[in-house]
C-alpha positions as CSV (number, residue, x, y, z in Angstrom):
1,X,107.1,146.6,98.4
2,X,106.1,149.6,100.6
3,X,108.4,151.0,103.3
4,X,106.9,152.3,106.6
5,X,109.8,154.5,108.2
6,X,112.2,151.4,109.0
7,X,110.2,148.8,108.5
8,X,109.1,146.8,104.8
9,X,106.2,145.9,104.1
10,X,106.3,142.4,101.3
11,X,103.1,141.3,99.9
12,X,102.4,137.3,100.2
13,X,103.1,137.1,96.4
14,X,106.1,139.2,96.4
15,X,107.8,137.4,99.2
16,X,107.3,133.4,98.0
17,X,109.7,132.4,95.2
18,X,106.6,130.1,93.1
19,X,103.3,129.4,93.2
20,X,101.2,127.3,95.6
21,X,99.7,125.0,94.0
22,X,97.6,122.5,96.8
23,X,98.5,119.1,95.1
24,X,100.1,118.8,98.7
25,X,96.6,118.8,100.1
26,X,95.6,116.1,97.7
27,X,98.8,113.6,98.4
28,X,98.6,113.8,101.7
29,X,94.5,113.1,102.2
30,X,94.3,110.2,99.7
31,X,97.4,108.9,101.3
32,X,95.6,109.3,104.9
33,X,92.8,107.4,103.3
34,X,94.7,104.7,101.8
35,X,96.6,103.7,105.0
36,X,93.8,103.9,107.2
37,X,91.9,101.4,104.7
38,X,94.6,99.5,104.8
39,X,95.4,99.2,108.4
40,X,91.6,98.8,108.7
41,X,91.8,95.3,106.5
42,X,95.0,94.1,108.2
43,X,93.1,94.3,111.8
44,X,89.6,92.9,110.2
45,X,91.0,90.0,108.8
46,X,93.2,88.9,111.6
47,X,90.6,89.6,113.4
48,X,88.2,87.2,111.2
49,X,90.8,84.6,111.3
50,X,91.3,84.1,115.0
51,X,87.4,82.9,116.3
């Protein structure tokens, strides 16, 4: 922590409570992935079914 007349200056680190990890990165690309494949196959086979 550094003070600057009034002001305080916090580092990133100092200022979150725990660590970053990205595993939120992770959930939410493999669950974009999975719904678009799904959503895809829904749509192609009803697709496939109707002609």
């Amino acid at each position: 922590m550094e003070r600057q007349g009034d002001e305080v200056h916090v580092t990133t680190d100092e200022v979150r409570g725990g660590s970053t990890p990205h595993i939120v990165r992770w959930v939410l690309g493999i669950s974009l992935i999975l719904a678009i494949a799904l959503l895809s196959m829904t749509w192609i086979t009803g697709a496939m079914s109707v002609g």
